[in-house]
C-alpha positions as CSV (number, residue, x, y, z in Angstrom):
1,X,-16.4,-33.9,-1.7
2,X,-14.3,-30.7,-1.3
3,X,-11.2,-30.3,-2.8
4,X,-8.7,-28.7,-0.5
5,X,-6.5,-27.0,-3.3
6,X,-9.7,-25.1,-4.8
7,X,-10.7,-21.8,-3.3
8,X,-13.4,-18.8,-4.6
9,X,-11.8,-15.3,-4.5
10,X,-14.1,-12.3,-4.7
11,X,-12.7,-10.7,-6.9
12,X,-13.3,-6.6,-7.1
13,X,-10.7,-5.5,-8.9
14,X,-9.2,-3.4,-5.7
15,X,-6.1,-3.4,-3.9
16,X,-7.4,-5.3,-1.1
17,X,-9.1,-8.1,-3.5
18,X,-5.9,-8.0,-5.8
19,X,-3.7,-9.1,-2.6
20,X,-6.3,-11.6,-1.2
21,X,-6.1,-13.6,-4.2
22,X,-2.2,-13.0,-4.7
23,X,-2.0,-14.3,-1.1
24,X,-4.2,-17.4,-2.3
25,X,-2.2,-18.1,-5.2
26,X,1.0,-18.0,-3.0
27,X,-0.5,-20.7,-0.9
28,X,-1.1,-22.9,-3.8
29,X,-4.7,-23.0,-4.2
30,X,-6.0,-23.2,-7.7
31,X,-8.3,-20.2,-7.9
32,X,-11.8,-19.5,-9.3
33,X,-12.9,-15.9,-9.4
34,X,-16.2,-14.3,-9.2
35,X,-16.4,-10.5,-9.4
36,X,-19.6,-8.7,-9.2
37,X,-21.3,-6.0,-11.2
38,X,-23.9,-4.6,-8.8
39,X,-24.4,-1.2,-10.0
40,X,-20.8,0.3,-8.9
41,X,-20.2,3.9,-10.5
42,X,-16.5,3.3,-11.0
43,X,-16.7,0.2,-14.2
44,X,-12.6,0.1,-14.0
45,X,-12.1,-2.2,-11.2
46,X,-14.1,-4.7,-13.5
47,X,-11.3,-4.3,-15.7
48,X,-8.9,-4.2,-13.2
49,X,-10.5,-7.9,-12.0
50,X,-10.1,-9.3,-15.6
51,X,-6.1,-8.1,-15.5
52,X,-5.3,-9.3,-12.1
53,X,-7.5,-12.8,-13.0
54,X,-4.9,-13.3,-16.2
55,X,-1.8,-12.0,-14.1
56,X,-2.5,-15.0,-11.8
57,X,-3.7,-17.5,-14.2
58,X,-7.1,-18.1,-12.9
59,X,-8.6,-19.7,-15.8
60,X,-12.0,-19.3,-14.7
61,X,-13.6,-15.7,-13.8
62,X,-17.4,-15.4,-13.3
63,X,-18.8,-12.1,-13.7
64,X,-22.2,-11.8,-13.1
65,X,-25.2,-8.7,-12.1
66,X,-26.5,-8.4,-9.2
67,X,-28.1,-5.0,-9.6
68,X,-28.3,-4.2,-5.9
69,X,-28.2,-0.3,-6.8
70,X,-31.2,-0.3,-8.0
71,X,-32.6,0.6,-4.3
72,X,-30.1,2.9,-3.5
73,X,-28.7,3.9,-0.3
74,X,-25.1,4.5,-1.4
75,X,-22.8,6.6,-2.7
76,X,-20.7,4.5,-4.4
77,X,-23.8,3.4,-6.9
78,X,-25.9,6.4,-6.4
79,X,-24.8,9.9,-8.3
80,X,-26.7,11.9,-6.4
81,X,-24.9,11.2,-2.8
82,X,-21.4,12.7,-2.9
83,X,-18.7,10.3,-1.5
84,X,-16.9,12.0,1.3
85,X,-13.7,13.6,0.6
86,X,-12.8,14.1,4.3
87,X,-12.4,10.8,6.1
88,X,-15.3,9.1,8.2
89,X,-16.1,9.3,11.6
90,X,-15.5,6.6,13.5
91,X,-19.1,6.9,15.4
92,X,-21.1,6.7,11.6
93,X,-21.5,4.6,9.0
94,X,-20.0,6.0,5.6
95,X,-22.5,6.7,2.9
96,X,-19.9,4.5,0.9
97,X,-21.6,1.8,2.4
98,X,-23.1,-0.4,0.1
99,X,-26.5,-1.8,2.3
100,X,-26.1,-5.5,2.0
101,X,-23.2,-5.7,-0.2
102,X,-21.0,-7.7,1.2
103,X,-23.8,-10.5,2.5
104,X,-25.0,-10.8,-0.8
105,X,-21.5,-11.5,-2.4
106,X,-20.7,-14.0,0.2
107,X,-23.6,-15.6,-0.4
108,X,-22.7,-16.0,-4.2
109,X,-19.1,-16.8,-3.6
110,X,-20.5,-19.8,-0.9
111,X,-22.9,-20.9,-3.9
112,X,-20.2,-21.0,-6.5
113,X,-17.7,-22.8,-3.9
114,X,-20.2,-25.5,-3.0
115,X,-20.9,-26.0,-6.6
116,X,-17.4,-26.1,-7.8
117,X,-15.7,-28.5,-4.4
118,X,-13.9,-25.6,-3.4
119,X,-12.2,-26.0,0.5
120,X,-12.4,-21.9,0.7
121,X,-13.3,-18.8,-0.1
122,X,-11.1,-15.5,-0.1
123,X,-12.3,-12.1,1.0
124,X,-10.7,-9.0,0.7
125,X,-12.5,-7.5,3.9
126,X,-10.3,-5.1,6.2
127,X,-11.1,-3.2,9.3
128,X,-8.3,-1.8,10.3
129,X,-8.4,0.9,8.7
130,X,-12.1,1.5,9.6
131,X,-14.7,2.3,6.7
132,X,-17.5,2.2,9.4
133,X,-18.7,-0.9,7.2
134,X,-20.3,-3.2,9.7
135,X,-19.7,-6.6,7.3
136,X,-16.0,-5.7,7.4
137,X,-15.8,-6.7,11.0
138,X,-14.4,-10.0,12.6
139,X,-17.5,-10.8,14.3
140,X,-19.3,-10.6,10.9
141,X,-17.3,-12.7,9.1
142,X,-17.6,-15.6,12.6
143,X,-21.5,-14.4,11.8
144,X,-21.3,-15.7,8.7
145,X,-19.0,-19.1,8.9
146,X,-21.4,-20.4,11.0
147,X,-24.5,-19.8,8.7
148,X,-22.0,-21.2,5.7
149,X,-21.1,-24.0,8.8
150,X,-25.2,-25.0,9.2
151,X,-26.6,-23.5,5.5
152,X,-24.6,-25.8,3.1
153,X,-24.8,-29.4,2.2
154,X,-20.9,-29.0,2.5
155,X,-21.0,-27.6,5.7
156,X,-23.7,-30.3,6.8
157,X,-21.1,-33.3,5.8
158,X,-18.7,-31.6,7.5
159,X,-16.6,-30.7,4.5
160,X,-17.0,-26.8,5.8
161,X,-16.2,-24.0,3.6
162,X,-13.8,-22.0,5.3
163,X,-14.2,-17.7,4.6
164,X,-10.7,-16.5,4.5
165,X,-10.2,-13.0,5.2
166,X,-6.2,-12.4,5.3
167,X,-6.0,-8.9,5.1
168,X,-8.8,-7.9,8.0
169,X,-6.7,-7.1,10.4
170,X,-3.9,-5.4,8.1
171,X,-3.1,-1.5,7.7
172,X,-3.4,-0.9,3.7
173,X,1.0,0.5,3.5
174,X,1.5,-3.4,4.6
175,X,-1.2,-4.9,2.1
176,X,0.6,-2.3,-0.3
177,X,4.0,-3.7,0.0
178,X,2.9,-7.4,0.7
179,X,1.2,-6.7,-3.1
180,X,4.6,-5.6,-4.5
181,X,6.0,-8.3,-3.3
């Protein structure tokens, strides 16, 4: 049985992860985080997961490696691509993109939420203000409540998971000042 005031928050440690689970925490959900160590070059936002975790008394934080670098295929866990310093196109996708990334931690977080009772998971996905990511997308993250919907024995019993994702449709100066507040 689910238990509607639990939810999973992927936590990354980044602005838009950071006001997910703020937002979570403002709708009175008691929170269970799970932050990933795949093979990102920058190790801070780790750190910055473990702060914002204690800032909003989430008493329990999973971090666990899934070395998904290990194949390559971006820049952001690959030294030898250089991240763009110029913006993207809209037409490409980034080599920031992480192949997979974001399927994999959903996957994770829906294990850990099904394991735990949890009603929900947050996501700190945004398009608006396009990466070119392709799982950052509305119809990805429709995509992917109905596999949770028909892939879980919670969604099977009809005690479905739901995938939050407050912030997709949000321009980062609002998710910036929604944060400070």
């Amino acid at each position: 049985m689910c238990d509607k005031s639990l939810a999973v928050v992927l936590l990354s440690g980044g602005l838009d992860s950071a006001t997910s689970a703020a937002i979570a925490a403002a709708q009175g959900y008691k929170l269970v985080a799970l932050s990933l160590r795949y093979g990102q070059l920058h190790h801070k936002e780790l750190e910055s997961a473990k702060t914002i975790a204690k800032e909003l008394d989430i008493n329990s934080h999973y971090i666990i490696d899934v070395d998904i670098a290990q194949w390559g295929g971006s820049s952001l866990t690959d030294e030898s691509l250089s991240i763009p310093l110029d913006g993207v196109s809209p037409h490409n996708i980034p080599s920031t993109y992480v192949p997979g990334r974001n399927t994999v931690f959903i996957a994770l977080a829906l294990s850990l939420a099904e394991a735990k009772g949890a009603k929900a998971i947050f996501l700190g996905i945004n398009m608006i203000d396009y990466s070119g990511y392709p799982d950052c997308r509305s119809e990805y993250l429709k995509a992917y409540q109905d596999l949770a919907n028909i892939s879980s024995k919670a969604g099977i019993e009809g005690n479905t998971i739901e995938l939050i994702a407050p912030l997709i449709k949000k321009p980062k100066l609002i998710l910036f000042k929604k944060l400070l507040n």
